[in-house]
Structure formats: C-alpha cells, structure tokens
C-alpha positions, 0 to 999 in steps of 0.5 A: 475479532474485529479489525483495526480501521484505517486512519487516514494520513497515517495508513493511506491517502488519496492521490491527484486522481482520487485512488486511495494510496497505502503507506509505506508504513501501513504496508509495513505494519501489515507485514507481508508483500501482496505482490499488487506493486503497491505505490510506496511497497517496502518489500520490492515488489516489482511492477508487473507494468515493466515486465514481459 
C-alpha cells in the first residue's frame, strides 16, 4: 500500500525559518494527536515547552 503524498499548501507549509509546518487539516485528516504540540494541533495537545 502506497501512501499519499503531501501537497504543499494544502497539508504543510514552510515557515520563516524553513521548518516545514502541517496543517490544521492535514493534522485532521490524520485523525489521531502525535502529542508533538504540533503548531496548528486540533486536538489540544499542549506544549511540553510550558510544563514543568
């Protein structure tokens, strides 16, 4: 099984630094939390960065 490419634009993009940045609905699409605290995370994922 082959998987899907990602379409730039519309599953990521690249910010001000050059870090490649997935959507909000790429995230969505894959359908579960990586718990990354990815940038755009619809799940709530809260970053480890904040937390003792």
């Amino acid at each position: 099984m082959e998987e899907e490419q990602l379409k730039e634009g519309v599953d990521f993009y690249w910010d001000e630094l050059g870090l490649m940045v997935l959507t909000r609905d790429y995230l969505l699409k894959r359908g579960t939390c990586c718990e990354n605290s990815c940038r755009h995370c619809p799940y709530g994922a809260i970053s480890s960065k904040n937390s003792s």
